[in-house]
C-alpha positions as CSV (number, residue, x, y, z in Angstrom):
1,X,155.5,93.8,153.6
2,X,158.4,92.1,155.1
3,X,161.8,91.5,153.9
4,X,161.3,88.2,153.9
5,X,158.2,87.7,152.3
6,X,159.6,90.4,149.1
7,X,162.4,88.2,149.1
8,X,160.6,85.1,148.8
9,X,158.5,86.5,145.8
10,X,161.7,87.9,144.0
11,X,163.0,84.7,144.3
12,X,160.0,83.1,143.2
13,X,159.8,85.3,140.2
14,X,163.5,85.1,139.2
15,X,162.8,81.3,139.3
16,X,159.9,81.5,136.6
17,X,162.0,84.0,134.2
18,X,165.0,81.7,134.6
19,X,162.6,78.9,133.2
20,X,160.8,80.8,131.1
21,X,164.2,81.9,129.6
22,X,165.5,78.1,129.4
23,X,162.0,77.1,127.4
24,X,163.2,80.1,125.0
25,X,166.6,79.1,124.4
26,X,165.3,75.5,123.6
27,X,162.4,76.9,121.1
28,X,164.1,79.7,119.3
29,X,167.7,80.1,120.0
30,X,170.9,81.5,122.1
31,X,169.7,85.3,121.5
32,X,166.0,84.6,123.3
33,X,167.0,82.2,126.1
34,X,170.1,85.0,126.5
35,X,167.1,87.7,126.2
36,X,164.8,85.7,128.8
37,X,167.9,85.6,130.9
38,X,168.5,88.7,131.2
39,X,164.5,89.6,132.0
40,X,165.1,86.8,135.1
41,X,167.5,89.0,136.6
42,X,165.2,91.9,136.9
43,X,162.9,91.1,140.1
44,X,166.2,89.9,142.3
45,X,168.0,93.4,141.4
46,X,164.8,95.1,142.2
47,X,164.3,93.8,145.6
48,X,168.3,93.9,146.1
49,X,168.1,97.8,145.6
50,X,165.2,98.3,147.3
51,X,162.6,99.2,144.5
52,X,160.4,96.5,145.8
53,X,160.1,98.0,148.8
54,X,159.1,101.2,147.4
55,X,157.1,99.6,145.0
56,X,155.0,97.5,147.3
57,X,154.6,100.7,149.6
58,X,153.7,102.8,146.5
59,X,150.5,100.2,145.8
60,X,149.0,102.0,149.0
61,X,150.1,105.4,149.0
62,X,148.0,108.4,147.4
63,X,151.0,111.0,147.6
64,X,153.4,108.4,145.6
65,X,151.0,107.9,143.3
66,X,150.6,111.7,143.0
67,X,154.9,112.1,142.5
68,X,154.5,109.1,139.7
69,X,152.3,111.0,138.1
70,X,154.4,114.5,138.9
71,X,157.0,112.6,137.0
72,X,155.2,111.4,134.2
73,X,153.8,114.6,133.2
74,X,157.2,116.3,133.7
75,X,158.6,113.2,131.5
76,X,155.5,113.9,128.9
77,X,156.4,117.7,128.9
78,X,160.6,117.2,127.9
79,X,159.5,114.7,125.4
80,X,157.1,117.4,123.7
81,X,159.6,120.3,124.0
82,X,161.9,118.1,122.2
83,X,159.8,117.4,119.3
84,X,159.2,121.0,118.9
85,X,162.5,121.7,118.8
86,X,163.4,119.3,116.0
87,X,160.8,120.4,113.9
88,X,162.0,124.5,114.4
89,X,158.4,125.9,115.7
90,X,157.5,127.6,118.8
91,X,153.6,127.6,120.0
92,X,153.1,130.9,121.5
93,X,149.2,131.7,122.2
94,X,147.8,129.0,119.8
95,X,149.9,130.0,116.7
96,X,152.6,128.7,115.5
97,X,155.5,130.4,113.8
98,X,158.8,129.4,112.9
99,X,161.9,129.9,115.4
100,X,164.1,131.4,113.3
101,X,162.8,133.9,111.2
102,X,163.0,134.2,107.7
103,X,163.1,137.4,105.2
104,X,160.1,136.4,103.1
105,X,160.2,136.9,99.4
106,X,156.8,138.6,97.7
107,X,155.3,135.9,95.4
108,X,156.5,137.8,92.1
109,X,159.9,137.7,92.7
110,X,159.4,133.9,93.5
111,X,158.0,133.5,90.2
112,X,160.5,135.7,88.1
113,X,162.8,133.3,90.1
114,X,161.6,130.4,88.7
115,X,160.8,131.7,85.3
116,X,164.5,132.6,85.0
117,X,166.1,129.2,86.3
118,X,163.4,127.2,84.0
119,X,161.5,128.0,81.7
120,X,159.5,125.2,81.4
121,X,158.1,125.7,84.8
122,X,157.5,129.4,83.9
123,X,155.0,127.9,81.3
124,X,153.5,125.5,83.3
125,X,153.2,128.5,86.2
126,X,151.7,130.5,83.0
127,X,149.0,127.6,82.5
128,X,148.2,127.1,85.9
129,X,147.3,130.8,86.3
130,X,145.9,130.7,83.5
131,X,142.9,127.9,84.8
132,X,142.5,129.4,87.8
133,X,145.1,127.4,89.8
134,X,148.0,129.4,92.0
């Protein structure tokens, strides 16, 4: 496309939003015609910077398309290694175990644990057992 003609539609756009962002500030306020506004000065910036440019060549061309999607899996990928940071687990070969590894107490000493700080849970641990239920 010519510089001209992506100039003409930014305009065009930045003209609607500008509108648009007047009819807000008349129906709901300072804070959503300020919002709108702000939206209005999007498509000017963009063709100002050149990312119309690229995006109107990008409409046509298979190998941008294929680095969009290069960088959305990449972006998909950091955002999943992320979560499975926070929550403290690795996946290695479809199982999943915890990062930082922890001596494990056997169950017993759990209990005599418990039975010792409380002993109302020791009889309700007692009952439990008891039915059948561990």
């Amino acid at each position: 496309m010519s510089d001209f003609l992506l100039f003409t539609i930014s305009l065009a756009v930045t003209a609607l939003c500008l509108l648009g962002g007047w009819a807000a500030y008349r129906r709901r306020g300072l804070a959503s015609g300020m919002r709108g506004v702000a939206w209005s000065t999007v498509p000017m910036a963009a063709y100002l910077t050149g990312l119309t440019r690229f995006l109107s060549e990008l409409v046509l061309s298979p190998v941008k398309w294929a680095g969009v999607v290069l960088f959305g899996l990449g972006a998909v990928f950091y955002v999943t290694s992320g979560v499975l940071l926070r929550r403290g687990t690795e996946v290695d070969a479809g199982t999943e175990k915890t990062s930082t590894p922890r001596a494990r107490a056997p169950k017993a000493a759990i209990d005599e644990r418990a039975s010792a700080a409380d002993p109302d849970l020791a009889e309700i641990e007692r009952i439990l057992k008891n039915r059948g239920i561990s």
